[in-house]
N, C-alpha and C positions, 0 to 999 in steps of 0.2 A: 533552352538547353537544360535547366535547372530542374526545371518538369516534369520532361522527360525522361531526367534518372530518376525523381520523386519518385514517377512511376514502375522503374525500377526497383528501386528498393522496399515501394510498398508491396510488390509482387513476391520479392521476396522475404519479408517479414511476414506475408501473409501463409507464405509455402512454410515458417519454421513452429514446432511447436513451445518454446521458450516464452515467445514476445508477449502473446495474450495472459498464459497464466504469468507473468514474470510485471506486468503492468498492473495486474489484479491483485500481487501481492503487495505491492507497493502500495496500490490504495485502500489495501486491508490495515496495513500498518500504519496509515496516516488516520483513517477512520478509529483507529485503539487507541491513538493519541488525542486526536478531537474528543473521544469519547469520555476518555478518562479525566480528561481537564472539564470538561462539563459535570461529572462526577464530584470532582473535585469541586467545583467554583458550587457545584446545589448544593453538599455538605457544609461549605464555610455559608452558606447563604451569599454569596454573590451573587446569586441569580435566585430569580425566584424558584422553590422548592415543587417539584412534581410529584405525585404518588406512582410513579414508578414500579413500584413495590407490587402494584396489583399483578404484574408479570411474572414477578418472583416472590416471594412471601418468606424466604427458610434465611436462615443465617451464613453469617462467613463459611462454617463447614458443606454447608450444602452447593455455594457458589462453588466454593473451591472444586466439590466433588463434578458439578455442571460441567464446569470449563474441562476439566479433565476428560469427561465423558466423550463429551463435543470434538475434542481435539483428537483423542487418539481413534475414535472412531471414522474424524473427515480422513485422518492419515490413511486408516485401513481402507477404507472407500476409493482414497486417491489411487493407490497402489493396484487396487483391484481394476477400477477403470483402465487404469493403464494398460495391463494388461490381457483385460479383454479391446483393450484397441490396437494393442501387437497382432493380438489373434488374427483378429479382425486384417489388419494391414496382409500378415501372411498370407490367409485364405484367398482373400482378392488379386495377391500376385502369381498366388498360384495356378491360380482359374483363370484370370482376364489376362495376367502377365505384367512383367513391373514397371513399366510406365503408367500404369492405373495409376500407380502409389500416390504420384504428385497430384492424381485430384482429391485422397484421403490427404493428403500434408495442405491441402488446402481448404478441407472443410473444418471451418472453425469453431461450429458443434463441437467437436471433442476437445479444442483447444479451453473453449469458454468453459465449458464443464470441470475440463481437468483443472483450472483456473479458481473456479469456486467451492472446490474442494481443499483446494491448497491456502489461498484467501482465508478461509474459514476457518483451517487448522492454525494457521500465522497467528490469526487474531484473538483466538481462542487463548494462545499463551501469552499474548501479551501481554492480555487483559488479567490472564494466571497470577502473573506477578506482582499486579497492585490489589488482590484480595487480601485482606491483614484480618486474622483473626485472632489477633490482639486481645484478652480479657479488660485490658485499661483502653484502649483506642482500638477496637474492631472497625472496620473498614467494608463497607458490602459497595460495589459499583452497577447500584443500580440501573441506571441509565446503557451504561456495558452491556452487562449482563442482556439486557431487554433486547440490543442488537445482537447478542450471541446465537439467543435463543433463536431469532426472527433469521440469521444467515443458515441456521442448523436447518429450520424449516423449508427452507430456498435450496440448500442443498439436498433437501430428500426430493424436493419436486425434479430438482435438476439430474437425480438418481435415474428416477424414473423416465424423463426424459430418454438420459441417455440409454439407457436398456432400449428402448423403443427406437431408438436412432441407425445404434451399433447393429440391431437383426435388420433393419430396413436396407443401410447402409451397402450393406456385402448382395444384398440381391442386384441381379441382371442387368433388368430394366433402371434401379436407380443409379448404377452405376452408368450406362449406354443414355441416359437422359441427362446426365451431367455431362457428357464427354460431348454430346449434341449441343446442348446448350453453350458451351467453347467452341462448338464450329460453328453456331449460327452468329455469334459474336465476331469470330473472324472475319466470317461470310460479312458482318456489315461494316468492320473497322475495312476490310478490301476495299468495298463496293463505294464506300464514303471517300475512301481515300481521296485526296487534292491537295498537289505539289506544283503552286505555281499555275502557268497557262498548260495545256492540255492539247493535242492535236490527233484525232481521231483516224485520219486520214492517215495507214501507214504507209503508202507507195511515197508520200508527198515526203514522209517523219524519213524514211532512208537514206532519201537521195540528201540531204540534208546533213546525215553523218561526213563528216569529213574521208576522203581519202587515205588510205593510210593507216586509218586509227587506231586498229587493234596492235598495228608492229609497234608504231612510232610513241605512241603518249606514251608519258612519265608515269612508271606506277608506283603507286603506295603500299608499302608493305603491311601485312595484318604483323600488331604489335604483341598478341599473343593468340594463342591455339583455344580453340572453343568454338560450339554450337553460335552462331548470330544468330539472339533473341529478339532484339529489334533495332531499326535503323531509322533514325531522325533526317529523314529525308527533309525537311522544314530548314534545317542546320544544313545540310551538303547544296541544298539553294542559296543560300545564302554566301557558302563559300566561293560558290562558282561564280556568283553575280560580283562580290567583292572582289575577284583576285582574277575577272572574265576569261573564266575557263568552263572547258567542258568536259562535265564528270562521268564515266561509263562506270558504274555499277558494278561488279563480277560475281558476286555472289547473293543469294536473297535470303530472308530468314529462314531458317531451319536448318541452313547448310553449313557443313563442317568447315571449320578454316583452321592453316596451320599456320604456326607462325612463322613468319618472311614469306609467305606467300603472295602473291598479288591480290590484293582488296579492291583498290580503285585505279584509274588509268587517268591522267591528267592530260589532257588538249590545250593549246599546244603546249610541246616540251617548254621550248625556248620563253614562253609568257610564267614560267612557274617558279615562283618565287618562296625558297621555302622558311622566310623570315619573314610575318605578317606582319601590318602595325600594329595588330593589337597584341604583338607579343610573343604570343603562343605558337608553336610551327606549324607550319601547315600540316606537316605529318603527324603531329599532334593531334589537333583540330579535327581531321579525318578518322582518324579512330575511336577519337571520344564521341562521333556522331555514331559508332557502331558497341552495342551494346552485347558483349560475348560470355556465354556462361557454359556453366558443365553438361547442362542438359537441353532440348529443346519445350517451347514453352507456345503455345494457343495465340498469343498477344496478335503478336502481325504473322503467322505461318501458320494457315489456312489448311496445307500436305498434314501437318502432326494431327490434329483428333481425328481428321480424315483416316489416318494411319492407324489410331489407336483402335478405333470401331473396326478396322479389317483384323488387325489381329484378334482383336476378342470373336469377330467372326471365325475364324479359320481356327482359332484353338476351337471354340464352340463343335465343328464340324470335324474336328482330328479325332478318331478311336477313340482317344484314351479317353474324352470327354464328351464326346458323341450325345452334343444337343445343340441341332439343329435350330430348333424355335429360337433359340440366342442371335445363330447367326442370320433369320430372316428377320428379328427386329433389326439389327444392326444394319440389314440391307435394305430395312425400311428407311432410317432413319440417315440413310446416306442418300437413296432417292428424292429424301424432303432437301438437302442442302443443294441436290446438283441440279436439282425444278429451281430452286432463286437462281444458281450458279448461269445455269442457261436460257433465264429470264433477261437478264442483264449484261448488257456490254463492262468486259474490265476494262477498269484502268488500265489508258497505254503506257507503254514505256519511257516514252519521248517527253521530257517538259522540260517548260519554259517559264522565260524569266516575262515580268512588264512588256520588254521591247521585243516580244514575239524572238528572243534568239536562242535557239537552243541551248539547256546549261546542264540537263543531267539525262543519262539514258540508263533507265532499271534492269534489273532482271527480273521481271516480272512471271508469275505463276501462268498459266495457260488454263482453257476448258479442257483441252486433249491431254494436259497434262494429272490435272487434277481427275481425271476419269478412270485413267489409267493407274493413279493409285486406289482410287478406290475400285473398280473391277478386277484387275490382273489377278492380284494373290485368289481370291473368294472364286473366280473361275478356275484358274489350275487345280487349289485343291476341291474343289464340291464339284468336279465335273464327274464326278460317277455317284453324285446326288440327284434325282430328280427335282426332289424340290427347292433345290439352292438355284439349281440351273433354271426351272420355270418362273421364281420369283426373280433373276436376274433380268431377263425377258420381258416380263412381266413391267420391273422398273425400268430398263430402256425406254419402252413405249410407254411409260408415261411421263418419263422424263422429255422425249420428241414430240408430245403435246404442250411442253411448256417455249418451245423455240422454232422461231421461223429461220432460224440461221443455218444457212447450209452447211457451212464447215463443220458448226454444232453437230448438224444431225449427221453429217459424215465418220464424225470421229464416235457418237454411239452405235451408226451402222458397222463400222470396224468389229466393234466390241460384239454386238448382235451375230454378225459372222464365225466371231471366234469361238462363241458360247454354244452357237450348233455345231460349228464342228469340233467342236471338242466332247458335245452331247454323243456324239456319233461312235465317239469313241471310248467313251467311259462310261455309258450306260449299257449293260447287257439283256437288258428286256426290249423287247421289239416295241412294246404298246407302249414305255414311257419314252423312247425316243421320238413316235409319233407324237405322242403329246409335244412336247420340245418343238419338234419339227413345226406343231401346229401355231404355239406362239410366237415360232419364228416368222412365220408369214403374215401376220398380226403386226406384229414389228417391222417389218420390210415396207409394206405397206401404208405404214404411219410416217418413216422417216421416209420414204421415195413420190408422198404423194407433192405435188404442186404449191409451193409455200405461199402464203397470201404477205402480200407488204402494204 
């Protein structure tokens, strides 16, 4: 259980910009304190003496003048990154839309940078204050100094960097390859998933549910309002086994809950007891296993970067932004997830405990359903596109090269259907509808031929 929120909270310290530079400052200031005491102990000769000096050569007014330099230059620096990283945030929300933002609030490029810019400036005055240029007791911190210069240097490279970052950053493809890179992650937190025993067999997993069950279980109320970011199903085995009940699921991650709503349904009434041994309530216990926050998040909800790639698609393809090539990467890079998706058998809904007894029933994600977001919008609006509608086509049929499963290839024959006739009607040229036309038969004929097992 402890983990699992771990991983919550690192998720979101990773999404804030504070933690990194605000950790970096810390160890700037501990670093001007070490330094200085080493400063100190070579002066009194407590340690043996380094020439140092070869780094810096000039006297107390020159150090003084250094540090000075150094500091209010990382400030000016700081300021300035920053806000060319607003810019940058803007641009992106305004072209891709502002769900992007969260995977900028989570690259840490700009965190670390903005970080050692500030570090720098921090330590640069620390060090200010123990330069003494005393005519009876002058004071130079050698050894300081030498790291001042050496972070000033770190900071120009880290400049550079970030210039090179910030223009890469706001392009297309880098943005639609990180939004990928969170689906294929999801794609394998799904496919890996394993909650207990497993039964594949769902006519067998049905008959199995009790009678009843949707009227009569006890339900658990959602204890506040929020996106479910993710669910410790590990933890709701556990509870079901300890207190032998059985748990129906109602909501899965990505989906809105309000609060007093129904969350979970408890089998049977009469077995639920909602004062545990170990303390805690059960209606407690149940909710802390559900992790609810103000936005939807990649972790276990597979629908969201699926989601995010069609609206960057469909802005891509609306007038006002009218580029295309955006939204055929995007429809590339949604045919690479839904070839694994319809490689592989999901995870059912139905699991069990040791003793084969049923203890928790999901709501689990579909192939028909996951298809469905990702075709629906990209068809309605690009059907008086050719080339949104031929590359649609296009990935159907290669997506029904990756699955022998008929319901599979039923539910992209659906889509196939919908994409010509909708071709039919939103294209006004005769010769690209026959195009259309023609990889629609290419497609019919890939999903209707003879599945081999």
């Amino acid at each position: 259980m402890k983990k699992f929120h771990q991983v919550n909270i690192r998720e979101k310290l990773r999404s804030s910009y504070w933690f990194i530079p605000t950790l970096m400052t810390g160890i700037a200031i501990a670093l001007a304190f070490v330094t200085h005491m080493l400063d100190v102990a070579s002066e009194s000769g407590a340690i043996k003496r380094l020439d140092w000096a070869w780094f810096y050569t000039g006297g107390p007014e020159g150090a003084l003048t250094l540090l000075s330099t150094v500091a209010q230059s990382m400030i000016t620096v700081a300021v300035t990154a920053f806000s060319v990283t607003l810019v940058a945030l803007s641009l992106a929300s305004q072209q891709f839309g502002p769900r992007v933002l969260r995977n900028f609030m989570q690259d840490m490029s700009y965190q670390v940078v903005l970080g050692t810019f500030i570090a720098t400036f921090i330590y640069c005055l620390l060090v200010l204050r123990t330069v003494s240029s005393d005519q009876n007791q002058s004071f130079v911190p050698y050894i300081s100094l030498t790291v001042a210069i050496v972070l000033a240097l770190a900071s120009i490279g880290m400049l550079i960097y970030f210039i090179h970052h910030a223009a890469t950053s706001i392009h297309a493809w880098h943005i639609i390859g990180k939004i990928s890179a969170e689906l294929n992650n999801s794609i394998n937190i799904l496919l890996l998933e394993k909650v207990g025993q497993q039964k594949w067999d769902l006519q067998s997993t049905i008959e199995e549910v009790p009678e009843g069950f949707d009227y009569e279980a006890y339900p658990i109320l959602a204890a506040q309002s929020g996106y479910i970011q993710a669910i410790n199903e590990d933890q709701l085995m556990k509870i079901a086994k300890s207190n032998d009940l059985l748990l129906g699921i109602k909501k899965r991650p990505g989906k809105f809950v309000i609060q007093g709503t129904e969350l979970v349904k408890l089998w049977p009434r009469e077995r639920v007891n909602m004062k545990t041994r170990h303390g805690a309530s059960l209606y407690k216990q149940i909710n802390n296993a559900f992790i609810l926050g103000g936005e939807r998040t990649a972790r276990q909800d597979v629908e969201f970067p699926i989601r995010q790639l069609v609206e960057i698609a469909i802005r891509a393809i609306s007038p006002a932004v009218n580029d295309p090539f955006t939204a055929l990467r995007c429809i590339d890079q949604l045919c690479a997830a839904l070839c694994r998706l319809a490689e592989r058998d999901f995870p059912p809904s139905y699991h069990y405990d040791d003793q084969h007894n049923l203890r928790i029933i999901l709501n689990q994600v579909t192939f028909a359903g996951l298809v469905d977001d990702a075709f629906h919008q990209i068809r309605q609006y690009g059907r008086s596109d050719a080339a949104i509608t031929i590359r649609l086509l296009e990935v159907i049929a290669v997506i029904g090269q990756h699955t022998n499963n008929d319901s599979k290839r039923a539910v992209l024959l659906r889509h196939a259907d919908m994409i010509q006739r909708g071709s039919q009607q939103g294209l006004p040229e005769e010769l690209d509808r026959k195009d259309v036309e023609a990889r629609y038969q290419i497609v019919t004929k890939i999903l209707t031929r003879p599945t081999m097992h």
